[in-house]
N, CA, C and O atoms as CSV, one atom per row, in Angstrom:
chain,resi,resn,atom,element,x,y,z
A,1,UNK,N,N,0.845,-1.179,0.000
A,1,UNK,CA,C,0.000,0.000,0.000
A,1,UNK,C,C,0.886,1.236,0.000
A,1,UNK,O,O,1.988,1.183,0.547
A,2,UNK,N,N,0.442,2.379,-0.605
A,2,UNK,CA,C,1.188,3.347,-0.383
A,2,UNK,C,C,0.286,4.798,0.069
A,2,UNK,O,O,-0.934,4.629,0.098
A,3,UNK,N,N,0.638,5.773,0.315
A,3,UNK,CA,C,-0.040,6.507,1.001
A,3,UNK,C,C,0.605,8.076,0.420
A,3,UNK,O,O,1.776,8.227,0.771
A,4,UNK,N,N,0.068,9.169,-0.348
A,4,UNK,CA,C,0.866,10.447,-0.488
A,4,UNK,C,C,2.286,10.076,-1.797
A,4,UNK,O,O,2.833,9.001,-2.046
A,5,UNK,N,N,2.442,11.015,-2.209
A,5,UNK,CA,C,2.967,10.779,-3.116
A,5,UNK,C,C,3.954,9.632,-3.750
A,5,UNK,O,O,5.112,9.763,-4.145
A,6,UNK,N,N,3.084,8.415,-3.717
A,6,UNK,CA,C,3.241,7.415,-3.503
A,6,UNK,C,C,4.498,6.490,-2.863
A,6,UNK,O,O,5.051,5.511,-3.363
A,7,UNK,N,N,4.744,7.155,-1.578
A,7,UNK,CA,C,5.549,6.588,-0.694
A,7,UNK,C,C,5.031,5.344,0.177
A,7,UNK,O,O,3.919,5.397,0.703
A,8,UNK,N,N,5.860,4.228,0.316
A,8,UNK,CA,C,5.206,3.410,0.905
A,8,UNK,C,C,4.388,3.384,2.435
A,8,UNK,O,O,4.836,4.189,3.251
A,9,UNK,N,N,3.469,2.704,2.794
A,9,UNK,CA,C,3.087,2.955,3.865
A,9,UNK,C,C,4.524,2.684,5.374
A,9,UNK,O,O,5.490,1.939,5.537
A,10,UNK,N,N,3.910,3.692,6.077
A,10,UNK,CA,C,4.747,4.206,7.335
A,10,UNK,C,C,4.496,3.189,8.566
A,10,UNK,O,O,3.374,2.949,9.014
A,11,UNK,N,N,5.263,2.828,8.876
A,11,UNK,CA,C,5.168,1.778,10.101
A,11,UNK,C,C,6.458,1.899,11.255
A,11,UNK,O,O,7.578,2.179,10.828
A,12,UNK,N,N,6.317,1.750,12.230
A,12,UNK,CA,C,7.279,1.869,13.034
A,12,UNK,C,C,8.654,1.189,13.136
A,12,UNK,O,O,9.551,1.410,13.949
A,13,UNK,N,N,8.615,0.406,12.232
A,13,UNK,CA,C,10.038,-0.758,11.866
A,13,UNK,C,C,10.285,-0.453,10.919
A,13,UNK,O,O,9.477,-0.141,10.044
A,14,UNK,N,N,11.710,-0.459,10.811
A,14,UNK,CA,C,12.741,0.443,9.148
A,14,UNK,C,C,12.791,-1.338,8.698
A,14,UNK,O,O,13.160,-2.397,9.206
A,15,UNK,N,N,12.445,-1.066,7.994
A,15,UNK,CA,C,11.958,-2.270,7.132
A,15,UNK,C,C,13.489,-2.903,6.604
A,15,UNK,O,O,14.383,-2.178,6.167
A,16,UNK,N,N,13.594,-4.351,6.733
A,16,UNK,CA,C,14.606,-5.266,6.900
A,16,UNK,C,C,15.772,-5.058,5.813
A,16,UNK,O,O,16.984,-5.214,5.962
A,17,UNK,N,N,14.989,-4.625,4.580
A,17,UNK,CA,C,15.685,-4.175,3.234
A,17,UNK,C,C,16.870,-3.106,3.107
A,17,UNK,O,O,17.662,-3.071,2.165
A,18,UNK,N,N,16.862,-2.021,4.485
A,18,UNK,CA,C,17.270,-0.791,4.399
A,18,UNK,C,C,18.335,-0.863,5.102
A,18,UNK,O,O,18.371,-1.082,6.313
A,19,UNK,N,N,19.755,-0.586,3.989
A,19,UNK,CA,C,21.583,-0.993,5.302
A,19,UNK,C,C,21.536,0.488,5.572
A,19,UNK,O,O,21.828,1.394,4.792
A,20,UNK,N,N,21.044,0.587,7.031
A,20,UNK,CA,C,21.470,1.981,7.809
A,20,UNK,C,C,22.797,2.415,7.454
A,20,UNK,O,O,22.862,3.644,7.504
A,21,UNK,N,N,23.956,1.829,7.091
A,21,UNK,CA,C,25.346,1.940,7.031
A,21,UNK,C,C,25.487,2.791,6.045
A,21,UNK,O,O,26.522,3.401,5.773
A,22,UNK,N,N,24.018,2.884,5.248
A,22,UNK,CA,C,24.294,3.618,4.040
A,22,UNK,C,C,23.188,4.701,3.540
A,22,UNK,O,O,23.137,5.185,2.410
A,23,UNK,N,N,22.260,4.992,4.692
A,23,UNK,CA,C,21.367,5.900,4.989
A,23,UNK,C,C,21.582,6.386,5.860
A,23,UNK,O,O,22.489,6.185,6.669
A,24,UNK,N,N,20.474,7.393,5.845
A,24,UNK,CA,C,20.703,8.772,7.148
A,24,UNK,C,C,18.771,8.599,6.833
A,24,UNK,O,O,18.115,8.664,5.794
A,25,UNK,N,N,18.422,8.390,8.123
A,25,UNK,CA,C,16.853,8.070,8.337
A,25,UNK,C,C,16.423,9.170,9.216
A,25,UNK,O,O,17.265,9.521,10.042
A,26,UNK,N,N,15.036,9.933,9.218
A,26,UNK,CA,C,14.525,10.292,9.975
A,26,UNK,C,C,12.765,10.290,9.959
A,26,UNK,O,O,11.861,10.474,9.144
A,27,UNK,N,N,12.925,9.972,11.347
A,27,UNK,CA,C,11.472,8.957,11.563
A,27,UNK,C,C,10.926,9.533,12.501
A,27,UNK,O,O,11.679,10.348,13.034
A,28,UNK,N,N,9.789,9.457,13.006
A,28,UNK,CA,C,9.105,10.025,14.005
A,28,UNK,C,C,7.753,9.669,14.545
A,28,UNK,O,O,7.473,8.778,13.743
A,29,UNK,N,N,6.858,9.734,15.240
A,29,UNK,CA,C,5.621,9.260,16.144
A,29,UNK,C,C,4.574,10.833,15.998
A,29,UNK,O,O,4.617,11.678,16.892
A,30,UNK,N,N,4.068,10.934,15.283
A,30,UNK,CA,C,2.641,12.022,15.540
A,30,UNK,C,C,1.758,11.614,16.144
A,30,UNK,O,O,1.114,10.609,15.845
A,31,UNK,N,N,1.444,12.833,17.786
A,31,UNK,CA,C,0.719,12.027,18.547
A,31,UNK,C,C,-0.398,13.338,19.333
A,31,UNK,O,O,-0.018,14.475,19.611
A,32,UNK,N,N,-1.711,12.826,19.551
A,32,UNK,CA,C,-2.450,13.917,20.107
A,32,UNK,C,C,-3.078,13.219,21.025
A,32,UNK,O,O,-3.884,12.313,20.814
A,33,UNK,N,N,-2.675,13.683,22.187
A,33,UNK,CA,C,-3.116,13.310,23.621
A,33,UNK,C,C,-2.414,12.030,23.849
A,33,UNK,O,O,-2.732,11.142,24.640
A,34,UNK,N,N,-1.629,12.062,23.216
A,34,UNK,CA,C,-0.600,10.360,23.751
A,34,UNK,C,C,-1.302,9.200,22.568
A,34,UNK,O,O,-0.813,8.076,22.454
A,35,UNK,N,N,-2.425,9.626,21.784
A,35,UNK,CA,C,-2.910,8.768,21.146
A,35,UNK,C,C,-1.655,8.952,19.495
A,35,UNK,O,O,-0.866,9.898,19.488
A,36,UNK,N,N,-1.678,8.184,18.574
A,36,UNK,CA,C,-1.330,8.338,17.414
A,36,UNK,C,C,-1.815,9.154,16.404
A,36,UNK,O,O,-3.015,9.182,16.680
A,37,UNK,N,N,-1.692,9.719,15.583
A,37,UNK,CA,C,-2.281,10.394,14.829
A,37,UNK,C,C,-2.430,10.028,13.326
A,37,UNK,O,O,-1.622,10.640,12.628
A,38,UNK,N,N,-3.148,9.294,12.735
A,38,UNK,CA,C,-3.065,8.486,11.371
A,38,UNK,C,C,-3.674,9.715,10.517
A,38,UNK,O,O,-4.681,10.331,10.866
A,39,UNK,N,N,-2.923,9.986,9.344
A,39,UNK,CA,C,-3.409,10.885,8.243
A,39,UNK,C,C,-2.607,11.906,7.961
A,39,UNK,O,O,-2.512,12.489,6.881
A,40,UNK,N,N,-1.973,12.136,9.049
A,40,UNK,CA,C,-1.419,13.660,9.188
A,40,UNK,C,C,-0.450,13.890,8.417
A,40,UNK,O,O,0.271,12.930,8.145
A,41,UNK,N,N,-0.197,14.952,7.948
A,41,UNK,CA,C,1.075,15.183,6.663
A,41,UNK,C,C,2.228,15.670,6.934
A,41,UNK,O,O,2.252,16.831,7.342
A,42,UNK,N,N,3.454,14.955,6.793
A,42,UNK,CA,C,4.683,15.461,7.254
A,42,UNK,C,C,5.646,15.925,6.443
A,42,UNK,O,O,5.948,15.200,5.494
A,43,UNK,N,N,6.180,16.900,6.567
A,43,UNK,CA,C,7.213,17.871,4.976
A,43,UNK,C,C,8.626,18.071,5.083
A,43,UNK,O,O,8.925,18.878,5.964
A,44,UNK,N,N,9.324,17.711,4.622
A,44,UNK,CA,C,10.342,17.521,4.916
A,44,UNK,C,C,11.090,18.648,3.954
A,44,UNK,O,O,11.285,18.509,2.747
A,45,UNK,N,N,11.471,19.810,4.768
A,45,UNK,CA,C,12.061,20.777,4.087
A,45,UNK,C,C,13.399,21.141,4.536
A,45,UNK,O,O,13.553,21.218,5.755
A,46,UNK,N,N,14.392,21.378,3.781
A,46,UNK,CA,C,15.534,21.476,3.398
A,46,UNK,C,C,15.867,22.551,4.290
A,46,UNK,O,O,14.883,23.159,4.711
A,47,UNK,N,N,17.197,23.025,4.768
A,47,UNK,CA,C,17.891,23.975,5.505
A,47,UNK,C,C,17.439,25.582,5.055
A,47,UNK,O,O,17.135,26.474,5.847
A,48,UNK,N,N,17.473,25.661,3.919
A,48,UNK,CA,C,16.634,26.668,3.376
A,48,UNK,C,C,14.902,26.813,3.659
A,48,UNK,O,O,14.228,27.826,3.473
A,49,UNK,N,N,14.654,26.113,3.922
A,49,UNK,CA,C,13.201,25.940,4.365
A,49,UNK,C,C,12.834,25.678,2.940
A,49,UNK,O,O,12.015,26.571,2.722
A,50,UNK,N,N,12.958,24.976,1.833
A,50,UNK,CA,C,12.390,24.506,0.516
A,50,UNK,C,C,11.737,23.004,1.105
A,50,UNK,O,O,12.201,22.358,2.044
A,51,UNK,N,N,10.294,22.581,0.113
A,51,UNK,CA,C,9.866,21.919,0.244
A,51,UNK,C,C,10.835,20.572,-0.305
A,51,UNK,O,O,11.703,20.984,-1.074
A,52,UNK,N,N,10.884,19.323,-0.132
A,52,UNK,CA,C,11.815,18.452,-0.496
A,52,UNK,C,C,10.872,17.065,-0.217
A,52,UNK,O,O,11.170,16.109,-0.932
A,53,UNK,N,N,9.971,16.899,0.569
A,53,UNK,CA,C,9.102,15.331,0.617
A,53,UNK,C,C,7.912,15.181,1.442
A,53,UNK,O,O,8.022,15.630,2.583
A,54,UNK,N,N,6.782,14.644,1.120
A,54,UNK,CA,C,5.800,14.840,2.001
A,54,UNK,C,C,5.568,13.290,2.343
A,54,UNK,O,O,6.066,12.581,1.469
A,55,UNK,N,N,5.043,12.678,3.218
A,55,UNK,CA,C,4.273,11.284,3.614
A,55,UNK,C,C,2.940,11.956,4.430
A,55,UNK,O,O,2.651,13.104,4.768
A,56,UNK,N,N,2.378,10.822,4.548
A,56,UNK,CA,C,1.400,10.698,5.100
A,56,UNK,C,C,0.882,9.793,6.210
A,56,UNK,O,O,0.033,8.973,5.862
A,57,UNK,N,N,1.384,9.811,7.950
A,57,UNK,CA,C,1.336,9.255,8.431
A,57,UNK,C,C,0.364,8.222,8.732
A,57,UNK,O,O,-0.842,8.452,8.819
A,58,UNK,N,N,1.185,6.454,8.980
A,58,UNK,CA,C,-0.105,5.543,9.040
A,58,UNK,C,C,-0.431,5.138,9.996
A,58,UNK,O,O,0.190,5.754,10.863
A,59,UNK,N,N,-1.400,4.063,10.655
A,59,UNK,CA,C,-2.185,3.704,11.698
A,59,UNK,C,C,-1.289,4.055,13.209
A,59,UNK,O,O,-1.715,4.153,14.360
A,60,UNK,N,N,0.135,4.194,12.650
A,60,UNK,CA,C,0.776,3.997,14.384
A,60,UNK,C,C,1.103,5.454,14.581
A,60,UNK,O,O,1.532,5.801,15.682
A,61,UNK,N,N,0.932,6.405,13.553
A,61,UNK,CA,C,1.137,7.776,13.689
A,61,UNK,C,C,2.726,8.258,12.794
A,61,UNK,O,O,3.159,9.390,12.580
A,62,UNK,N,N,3.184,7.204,12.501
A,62,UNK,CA,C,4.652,6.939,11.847
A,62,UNK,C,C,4.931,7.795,10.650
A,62,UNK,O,O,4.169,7.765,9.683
A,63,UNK,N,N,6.054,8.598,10.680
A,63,UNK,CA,C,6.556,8.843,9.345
A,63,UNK,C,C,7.962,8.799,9.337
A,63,UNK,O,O,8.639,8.861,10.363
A,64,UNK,N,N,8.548,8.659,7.854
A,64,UNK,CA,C,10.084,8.388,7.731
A,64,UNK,C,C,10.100,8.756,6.292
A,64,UNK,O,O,9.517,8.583,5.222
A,65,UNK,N,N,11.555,9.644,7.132
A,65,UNK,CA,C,12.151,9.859,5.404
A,65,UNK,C,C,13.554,9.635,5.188
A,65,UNK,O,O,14.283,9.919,6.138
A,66,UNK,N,N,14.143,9.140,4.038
A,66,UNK,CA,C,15.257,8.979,3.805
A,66,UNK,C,C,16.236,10.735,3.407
A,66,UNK,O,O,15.568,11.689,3.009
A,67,UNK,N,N,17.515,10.850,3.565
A,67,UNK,CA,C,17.596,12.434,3.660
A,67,UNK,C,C,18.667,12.250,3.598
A,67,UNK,O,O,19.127,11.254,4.156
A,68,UNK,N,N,19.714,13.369,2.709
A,68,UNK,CA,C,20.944,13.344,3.026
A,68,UNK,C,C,21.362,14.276,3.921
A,68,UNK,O,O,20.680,15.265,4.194
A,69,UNK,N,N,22.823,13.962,4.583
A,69,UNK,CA,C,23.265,14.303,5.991
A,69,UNK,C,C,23.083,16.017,5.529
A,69,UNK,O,O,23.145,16.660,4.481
A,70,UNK,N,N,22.760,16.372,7.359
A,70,UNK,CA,C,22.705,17.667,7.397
A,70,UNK,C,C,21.325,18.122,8.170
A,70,UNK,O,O,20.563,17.250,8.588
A,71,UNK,N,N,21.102,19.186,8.303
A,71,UNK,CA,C,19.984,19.727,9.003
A,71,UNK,C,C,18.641,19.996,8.282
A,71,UNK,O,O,18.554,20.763,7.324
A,72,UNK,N,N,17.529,19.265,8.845
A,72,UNK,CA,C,16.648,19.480,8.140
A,72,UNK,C,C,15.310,20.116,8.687
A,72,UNK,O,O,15.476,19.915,9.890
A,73,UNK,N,N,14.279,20.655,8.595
A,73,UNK,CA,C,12.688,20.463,9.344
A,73,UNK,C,C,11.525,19.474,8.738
A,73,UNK,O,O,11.120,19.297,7.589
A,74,UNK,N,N,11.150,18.888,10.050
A,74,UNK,CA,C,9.449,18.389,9.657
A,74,UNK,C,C,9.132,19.241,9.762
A,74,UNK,O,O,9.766,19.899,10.586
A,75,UNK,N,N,7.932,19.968,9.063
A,75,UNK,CA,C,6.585,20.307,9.513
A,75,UNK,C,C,5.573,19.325,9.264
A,75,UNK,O,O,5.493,18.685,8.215
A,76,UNK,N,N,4.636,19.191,10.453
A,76,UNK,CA,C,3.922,18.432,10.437
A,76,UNK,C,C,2.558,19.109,10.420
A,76,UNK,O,O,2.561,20.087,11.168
A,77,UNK,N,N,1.145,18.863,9.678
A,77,UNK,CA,C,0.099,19.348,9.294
A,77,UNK,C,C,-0.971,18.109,9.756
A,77,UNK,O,O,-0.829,16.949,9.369
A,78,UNK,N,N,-1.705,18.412,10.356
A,78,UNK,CA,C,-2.923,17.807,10.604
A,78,UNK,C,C,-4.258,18.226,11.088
A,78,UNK,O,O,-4.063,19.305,11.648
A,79,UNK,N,N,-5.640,17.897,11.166
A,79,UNK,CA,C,-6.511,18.618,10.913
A,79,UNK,C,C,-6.667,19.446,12.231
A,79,UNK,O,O,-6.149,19.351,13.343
A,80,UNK,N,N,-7.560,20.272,11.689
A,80,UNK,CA,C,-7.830,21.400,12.682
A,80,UNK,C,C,-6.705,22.896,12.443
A,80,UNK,O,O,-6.345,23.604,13.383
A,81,UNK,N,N,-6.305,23.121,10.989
A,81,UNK,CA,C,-5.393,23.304,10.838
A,81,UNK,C,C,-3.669,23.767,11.533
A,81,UNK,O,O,-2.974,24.772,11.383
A,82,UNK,N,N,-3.483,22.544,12.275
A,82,UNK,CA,C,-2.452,22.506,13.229
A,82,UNK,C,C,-1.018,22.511,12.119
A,82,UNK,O,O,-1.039,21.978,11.010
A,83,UNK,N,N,-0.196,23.008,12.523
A,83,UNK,CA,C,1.226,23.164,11.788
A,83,UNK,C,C,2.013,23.166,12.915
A,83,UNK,O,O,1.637,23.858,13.861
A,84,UNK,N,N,3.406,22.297,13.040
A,84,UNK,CA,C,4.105,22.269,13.763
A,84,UNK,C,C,5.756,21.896,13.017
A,84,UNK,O,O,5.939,20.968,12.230
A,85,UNK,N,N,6.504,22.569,13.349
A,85,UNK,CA,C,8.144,22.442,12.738
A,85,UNK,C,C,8.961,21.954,13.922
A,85,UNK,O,O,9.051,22.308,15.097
A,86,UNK,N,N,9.515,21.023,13.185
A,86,UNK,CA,C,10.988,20.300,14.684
A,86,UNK,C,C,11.969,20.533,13.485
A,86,UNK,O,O,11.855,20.441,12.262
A,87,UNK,N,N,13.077,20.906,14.427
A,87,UNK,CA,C,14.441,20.743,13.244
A,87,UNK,C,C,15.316,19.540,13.965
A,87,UNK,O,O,15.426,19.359,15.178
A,88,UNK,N,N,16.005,18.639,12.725
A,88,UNK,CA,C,16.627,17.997,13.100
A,88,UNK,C,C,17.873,17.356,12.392
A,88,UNK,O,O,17.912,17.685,11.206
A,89,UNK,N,N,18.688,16.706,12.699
A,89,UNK,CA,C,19.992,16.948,11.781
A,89,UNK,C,C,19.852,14.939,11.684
A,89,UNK,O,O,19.668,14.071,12.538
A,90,UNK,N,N,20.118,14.912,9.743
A,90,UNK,CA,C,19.856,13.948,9.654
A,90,UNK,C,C,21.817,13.088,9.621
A,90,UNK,O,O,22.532,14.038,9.303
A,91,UNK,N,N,22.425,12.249,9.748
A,91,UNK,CA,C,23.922,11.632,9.852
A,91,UNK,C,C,23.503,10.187,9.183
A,91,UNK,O,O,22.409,9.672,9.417
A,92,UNK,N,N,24.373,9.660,8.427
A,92,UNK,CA,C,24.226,8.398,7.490
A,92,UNK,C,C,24.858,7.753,8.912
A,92,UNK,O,O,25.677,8.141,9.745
A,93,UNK,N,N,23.986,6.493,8.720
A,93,UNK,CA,C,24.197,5.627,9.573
A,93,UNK,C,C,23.776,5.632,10.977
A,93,UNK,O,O,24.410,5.089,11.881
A,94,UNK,N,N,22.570,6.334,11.131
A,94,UNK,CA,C,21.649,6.634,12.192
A,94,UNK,C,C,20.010,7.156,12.031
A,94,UNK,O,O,19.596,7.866,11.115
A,95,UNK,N,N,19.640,6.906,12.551
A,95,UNK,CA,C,18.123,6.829,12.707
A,95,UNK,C,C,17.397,8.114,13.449
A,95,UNK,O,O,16.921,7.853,14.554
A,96,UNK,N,N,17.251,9.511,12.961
A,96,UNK,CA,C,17.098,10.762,14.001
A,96,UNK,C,C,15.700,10.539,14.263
A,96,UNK,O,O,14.854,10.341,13.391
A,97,UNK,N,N,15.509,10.578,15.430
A,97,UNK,CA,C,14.309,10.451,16.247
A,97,UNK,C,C,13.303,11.594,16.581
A,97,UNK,O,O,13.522,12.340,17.535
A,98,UNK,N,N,12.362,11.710,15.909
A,98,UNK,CA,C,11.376,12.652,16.667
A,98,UNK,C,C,9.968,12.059,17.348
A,98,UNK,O,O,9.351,11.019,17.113
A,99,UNK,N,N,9.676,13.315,18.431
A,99,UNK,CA,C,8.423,12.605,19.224
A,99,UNK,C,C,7.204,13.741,18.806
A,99,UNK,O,O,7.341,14.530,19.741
A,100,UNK,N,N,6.176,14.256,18.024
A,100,UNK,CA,C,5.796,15.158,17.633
A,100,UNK,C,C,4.524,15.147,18.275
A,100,UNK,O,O,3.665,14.409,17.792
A,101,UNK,N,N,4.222,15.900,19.376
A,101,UNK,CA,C,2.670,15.937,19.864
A,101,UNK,C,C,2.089,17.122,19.594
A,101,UNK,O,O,2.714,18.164,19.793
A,102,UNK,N,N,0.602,17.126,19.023
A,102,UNK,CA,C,-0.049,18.090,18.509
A,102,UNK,C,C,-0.836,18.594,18.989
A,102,UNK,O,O,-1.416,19.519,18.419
């Protein structure tokens, strides 16, 4: 299944296929009231603040993007028109973690 510009669906496990050794991942949990947030749109914009990738978080609230090293922002969009930006610096061969509550 895929979800948003046809990226595969988002799940909380970096899927078995992917040698971290040779990515720079950043992944994260969208969450409102501690619950998950399924639907919500996450943007992955460049140091410049340019748009660069969107997903669409699935049932566990999950999104991930692959990114080369360096500093980047989510903004994250979900209804009620909520907008929220985390910056975070993506490094090949690690997994940058965000916790995003809305």
């Amino acid at each position: 299944m895929t979800q948003g510009c046809a990226a595969p669906e988002q799940t909380a496990h970096l899927p078995a296929t992917v040698d971290l050794s040779n990515e720079a991942v950043i992944q994260g949990t969208v969450t409102r009231d501690g619950a998950p947030v399924c639907s919500a749109y996450a943007r992955l914009l460049d140091s410049t603040g340019e748009f660069t990738a969107e997903v669409v978080t699935g049932d566990e609230g999950v999104f991930r993007f692959f990114a080369a090293d360096g500093d980047w922002t989510v903004r994250v969009l979900a209804a009620g028109g909520v907008s929220v930006d985390n910056t975070v610096t993506a490094k090949t061969g690690e997994v940058a973690g965000l916790e995003v509550a809305i």
